[in-house]
C-alpha positions, 0 to 999 in steps of 0.5 A: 272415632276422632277422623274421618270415616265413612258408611260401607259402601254399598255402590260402585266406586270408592271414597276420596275427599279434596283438601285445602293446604293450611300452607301451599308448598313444596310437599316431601312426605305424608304421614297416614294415621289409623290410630284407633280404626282397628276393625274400619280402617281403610285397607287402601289410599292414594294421594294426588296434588295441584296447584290451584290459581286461583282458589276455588270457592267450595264450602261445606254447606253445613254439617253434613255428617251422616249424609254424602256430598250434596248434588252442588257440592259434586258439580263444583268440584267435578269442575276440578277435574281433580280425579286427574291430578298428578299422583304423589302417593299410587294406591297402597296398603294401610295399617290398621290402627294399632299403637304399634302399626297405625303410623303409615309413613310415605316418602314423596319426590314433587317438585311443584307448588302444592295448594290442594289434595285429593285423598282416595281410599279404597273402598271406603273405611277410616282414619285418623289423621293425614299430616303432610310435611313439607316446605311452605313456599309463596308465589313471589311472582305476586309481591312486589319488590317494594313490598315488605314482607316477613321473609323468614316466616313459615308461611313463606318459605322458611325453614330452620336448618340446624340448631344447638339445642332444642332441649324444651322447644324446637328452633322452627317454632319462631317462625309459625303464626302468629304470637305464640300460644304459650312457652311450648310454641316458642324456642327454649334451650336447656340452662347452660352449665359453664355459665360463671357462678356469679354473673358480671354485666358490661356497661350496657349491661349485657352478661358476660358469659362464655357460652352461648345457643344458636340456630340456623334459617334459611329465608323463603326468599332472597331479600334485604332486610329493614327490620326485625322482632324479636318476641319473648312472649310468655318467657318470664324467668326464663328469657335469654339475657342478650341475643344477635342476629348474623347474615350470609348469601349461600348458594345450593351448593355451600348450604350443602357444605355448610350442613356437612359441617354443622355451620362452623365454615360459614363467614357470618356478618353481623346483621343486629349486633349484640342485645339486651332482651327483656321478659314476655316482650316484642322487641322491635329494631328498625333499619337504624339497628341493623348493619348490614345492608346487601341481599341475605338467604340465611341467618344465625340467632345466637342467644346468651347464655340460654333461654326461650324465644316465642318468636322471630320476624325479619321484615324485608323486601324481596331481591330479585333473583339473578342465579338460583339461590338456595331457597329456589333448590330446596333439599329436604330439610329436618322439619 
């Protein structure tokens, strides 16, 4: 049993246990799995939520597998109150885990910054897994304006939009921790089929090739941007020749257009012009490179033809906010 399963409870009350997010944010569903608790599963959840600040400090204490909470452990997390916490998921039925049953999918309407979780189950029993979907958001409250941060990160708030192709990796991957593990954490488009038979390069060597793969993020904050990573770790034979980078300031409601329309009504402007990339390489471009020099919410990678990325920061600091921008009134976005 690869989860959390707990004894039959032979004492009044139920189980539950208090979560740290990996990433505080703006929560739009879980996703409770049963798989392979098919005679322990248990009959019943309920999920609640806070925004902890500071962070408590509670720790495990050892292995204690086999054994309930220590006395120590229950006195630091009554201090909580945790059994009070706003209710995203009201007790429910789950599934036992059978392949075609062990998914229990829960669709959550929160708008407010998430750190923790409590996960109750009634009375006691098992599961697998507890994947959380959502928004990462930061509290910018604590940044300064002149501070440099990677506004596009995941851990910030960043969110891939839409893309052309994700034949081998999806867009949101150049935005997660880190360098990238291998070529399945990074971005890779299937080989174009109208690249020429025989390429020709400019005098700076870029292909000249008519066509090209894009994808689209939203920042986690409003901010002028100072440099830019382009990483293309792990991609040896299979990197893009060349890439650019264009910018625009979006408000809720033109985002909301610009979903409707895939992209194609936004008046981009050119933030990094066009460049040669190399194989399993950082390529760094300070604030000499870049164009562009207003406040940004969303930008466009444009790789050509094709090829993979392992990842993409944008280095910037972030811009006061005078009217509620896009990345302040966050729709549901295909995570």
């Amino acid at each position: 049993m690869d989860g959390w399963e707990t004894r039959r409870k032979r004492i009044p009350g139920h189980d539950w246990c208090i979560i740290q997010l990996g990433v505080p944010g703006l929560i739009y569903g879980f996703d409770v799995d049963t798989s392979f608790f098919t005679g322990n599963h248990s009959p019943y959840i309920s999920i609640q939520a806070s925004c902890l600040d500071p962070m408590p400090s509670l720790t495990l204490e050892g292995d204690r597998t086999g054994m309930s909470a220590s006395e120590s452990q229950m006195a630091a997390v009554a201090k909580l109150g945790s059994e009070a916490w706003p209710e995203l998921v009201c007790v429910s039925q789950l599934q036992p885990g059978y392949s075609d049953c062990c998914h229990n999918y829960f669709k959550v309407h929160f708008n407010s910054r998430v750190t923790h979780l409590r996960l109750n189950m009634y009375p006691d029993g098992g599961m697998a897994r507890l994947r959380v979907y959502g928004i990462g958001q930061r509290d910018w409250s604590s940044i300064s304006t002149n501070e440099n941060v990677d506004l596009l990160a995941l851990t910030n708030g960043g969110v891939c939009l839409g893309y052309s192709d994700a034949h081998f990796g999806h867009p949101r991957n150049m935005i997660g921790l880190g360098r990238a593990a291998n070529m399945a954490d990074g971005w890779e488009t299937a080989r174009r089929l109208d690249r020429p038979k025989k390429l020709k390069a400019d005098r700076r060597g870029i292909l000249q090739v008519p066509g090209w793969e894009w994808a689209v993020f939203r920042l986690g904050h409003l901010g002028l941007i100072s440099s830019i990573e382009v990483d293309t770790n792990h991609f040896k034979g299979n990197f893009p020749d060349s890439c650019r980078i264009e910018a625009c300031l979006l408000s809720p409601e033109q985002e909301a257009q610009c979903f409707r329309t895939r992209w194609s009504s936004v008046k981009w402007e050119v933030l990094l012009p066009p460049q040669k990339l190399r194989s399993h390489h950082r390529h760094h471009y300070s604030q000499m490179d870049l164009t562009l020099s207003r406040p940004i919410s969303h930008i466009r990678l444009t790789i050509a033809p094709d090829g993979g990325i392992s990842r993409l920061r944008l280095w910037g600091r972030p811009t006061p906010i005078t009217e509620a921008p896009a990345n302040q009134q966050t729709p549901a976005s295909k995570l």
